[in-house]
C-alpha positions as CSV (number, residue, x, y, z in Angstrom):
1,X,-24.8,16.0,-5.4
2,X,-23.5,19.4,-4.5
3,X,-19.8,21.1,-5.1
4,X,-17.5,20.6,-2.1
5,X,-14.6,22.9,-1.0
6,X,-11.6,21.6,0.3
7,X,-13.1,21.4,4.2
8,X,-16.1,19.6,2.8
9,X,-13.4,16.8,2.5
10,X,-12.8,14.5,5.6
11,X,-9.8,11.5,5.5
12,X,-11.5,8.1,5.6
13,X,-14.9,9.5,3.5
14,X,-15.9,7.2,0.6
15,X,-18.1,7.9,-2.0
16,X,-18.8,5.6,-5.2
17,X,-19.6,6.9,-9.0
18,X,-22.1,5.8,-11.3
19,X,-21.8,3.5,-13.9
20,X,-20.4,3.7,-17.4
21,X,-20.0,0.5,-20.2
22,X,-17.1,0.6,-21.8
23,X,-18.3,0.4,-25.9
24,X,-16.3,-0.2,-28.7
25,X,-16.7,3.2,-29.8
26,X,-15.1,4.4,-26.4
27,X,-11.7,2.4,-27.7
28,X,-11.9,3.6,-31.5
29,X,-12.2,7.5,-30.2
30,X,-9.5,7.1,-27.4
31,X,-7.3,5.4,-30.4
32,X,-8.2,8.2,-32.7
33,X,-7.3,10.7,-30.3
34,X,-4.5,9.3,-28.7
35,X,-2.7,7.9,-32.1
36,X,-2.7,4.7,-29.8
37,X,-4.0,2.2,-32.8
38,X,-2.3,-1.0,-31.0
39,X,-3.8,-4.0,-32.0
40,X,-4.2,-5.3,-28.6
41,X,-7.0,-2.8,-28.4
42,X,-8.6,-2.8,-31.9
43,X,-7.8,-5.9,-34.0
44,X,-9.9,-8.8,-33.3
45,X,-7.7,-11.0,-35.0
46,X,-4.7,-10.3,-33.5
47,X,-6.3,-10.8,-30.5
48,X,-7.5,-14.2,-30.7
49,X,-4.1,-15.9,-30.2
50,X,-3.2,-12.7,-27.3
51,X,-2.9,-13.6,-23.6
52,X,-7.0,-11.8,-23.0
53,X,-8.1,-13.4,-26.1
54,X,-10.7,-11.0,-26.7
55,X,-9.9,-6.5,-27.3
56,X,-9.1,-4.6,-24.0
57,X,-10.2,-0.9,-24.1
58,X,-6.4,1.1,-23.5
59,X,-5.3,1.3,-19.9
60,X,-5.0,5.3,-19.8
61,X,-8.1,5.1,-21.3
62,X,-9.4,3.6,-18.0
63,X,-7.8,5.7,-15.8
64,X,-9.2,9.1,-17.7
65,X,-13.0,7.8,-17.6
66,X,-12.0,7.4,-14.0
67,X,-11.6,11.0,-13.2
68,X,-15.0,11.6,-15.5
69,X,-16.7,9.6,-13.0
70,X,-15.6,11.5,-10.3
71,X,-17.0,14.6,-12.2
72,X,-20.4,12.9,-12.3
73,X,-20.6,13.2,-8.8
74,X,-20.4,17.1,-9.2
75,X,-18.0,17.3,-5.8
76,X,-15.3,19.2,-8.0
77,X,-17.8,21.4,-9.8
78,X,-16.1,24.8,-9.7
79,X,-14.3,24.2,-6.5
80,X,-11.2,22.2,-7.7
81,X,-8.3,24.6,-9.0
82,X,-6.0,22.0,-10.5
83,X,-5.3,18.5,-11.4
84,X,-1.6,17.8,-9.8
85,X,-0.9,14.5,-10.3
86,X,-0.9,11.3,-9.9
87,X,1.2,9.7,-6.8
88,X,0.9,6.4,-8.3
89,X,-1.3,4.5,-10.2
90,X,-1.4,0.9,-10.9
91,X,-2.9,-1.3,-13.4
92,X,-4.4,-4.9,-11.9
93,X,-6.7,-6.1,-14.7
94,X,-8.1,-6.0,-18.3
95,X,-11.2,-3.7,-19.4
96,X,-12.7,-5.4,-21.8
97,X,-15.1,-4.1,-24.4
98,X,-18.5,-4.3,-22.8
99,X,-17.6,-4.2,-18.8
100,X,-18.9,-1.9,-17.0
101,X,-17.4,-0.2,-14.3
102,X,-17.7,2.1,-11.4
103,X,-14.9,3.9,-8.6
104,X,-14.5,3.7,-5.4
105,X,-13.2,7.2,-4.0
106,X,-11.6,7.4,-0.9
107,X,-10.5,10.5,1.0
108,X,-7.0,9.8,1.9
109,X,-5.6,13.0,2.7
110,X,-6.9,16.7,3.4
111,X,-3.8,19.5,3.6
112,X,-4.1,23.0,3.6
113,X,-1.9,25.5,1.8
114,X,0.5,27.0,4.2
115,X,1.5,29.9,1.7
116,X,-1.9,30.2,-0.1
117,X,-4.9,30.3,2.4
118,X,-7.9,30.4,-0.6
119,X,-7.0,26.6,-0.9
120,X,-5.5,23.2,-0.3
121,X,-4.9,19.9,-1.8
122,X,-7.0,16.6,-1.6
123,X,-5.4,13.5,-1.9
124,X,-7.9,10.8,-3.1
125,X,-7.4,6.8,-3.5
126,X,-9.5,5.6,-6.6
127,X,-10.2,1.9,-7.3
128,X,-11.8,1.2,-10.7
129,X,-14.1,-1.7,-10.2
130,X,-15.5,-4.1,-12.7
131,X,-19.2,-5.7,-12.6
132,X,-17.8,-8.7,-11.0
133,X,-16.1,-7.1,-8.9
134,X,-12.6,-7.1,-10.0
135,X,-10.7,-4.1,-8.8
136,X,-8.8,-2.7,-12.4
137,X,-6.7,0.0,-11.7
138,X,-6.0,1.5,-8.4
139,X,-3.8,4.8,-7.4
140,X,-3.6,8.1,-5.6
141,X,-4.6,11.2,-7.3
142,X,-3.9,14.5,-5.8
143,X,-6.1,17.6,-6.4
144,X,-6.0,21.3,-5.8
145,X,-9.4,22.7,-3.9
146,X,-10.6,26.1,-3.2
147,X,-11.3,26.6,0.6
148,X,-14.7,28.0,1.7
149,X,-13.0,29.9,4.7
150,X,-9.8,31.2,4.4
151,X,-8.0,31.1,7.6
């Protein structure tokens, strides 16, 4: 796929990712880099008398292999300026080790810079989707893009 610029962006587009399993050493790495060692993600013991029964891989952990996927698409490829934010973001469903899961990108808003013509802002609704088709997390994240034209 090729780089898009913020008019390359239309409200109601969607695009879906590629796949990723979530592996064991996915959790141990995010644990080691976050400090996040809770044993709801990396004691099996513990977890046997928890509410999932089984390790989950860390929720923010979800929601950053998110934002690779959208890189794997190669839309944002030299073209975006800025990560912004995150409008909102919630958090429907487990990941457990071993589920493998895609997004589901919607374009939900295209605005242009009124002060800063080389650019704008994307506003994109991602839904992290399990095999089975359980949606995971959802939310809104918002993105600064160069334009191709500026006018």
């Amino acid at each position: 796929m090729s780089q898009k610029f913020l008019e390359d962006w239309h409200v109601g587009d969607v695009y879906l990712t590629p796949s990723r399993t979530i592996t064991e050493t996915d959790v141990v790495m995010f644990a080691a880099m976050t400090g996040d060692y809770t044993e709801i993600h990396t004691s099996s013991e513990f977890t046997r008398t928890s509410g999932f029964g089984q390790r989950i891989a860390h929720g923010l952990l979800g929601l950053s292999i998110s934002h690779g996927l959208l890189s794997r698409l190669g839309f944002i490829e030299g073209t975006a300026i800025a990560f912004l934010g995150i409008e909102s973001w919630t958090f429907k469903a487990p990941i457990f080790f071993n589920d493998t899961i895609h997004v589901r990108i919607e374009v939900k808003d295209v605005i242009k810079s009124k002060t800063k013509p080389d650019r704008g802002v994307i506003k994109l609704f991602f839904q992290l989707i399990k095999q089975d088709g359980t949606v995971c997390q959802e939310g809104i994240k918002k993105i600064m893009m160069k334009r191709k034209n500026e006018q």
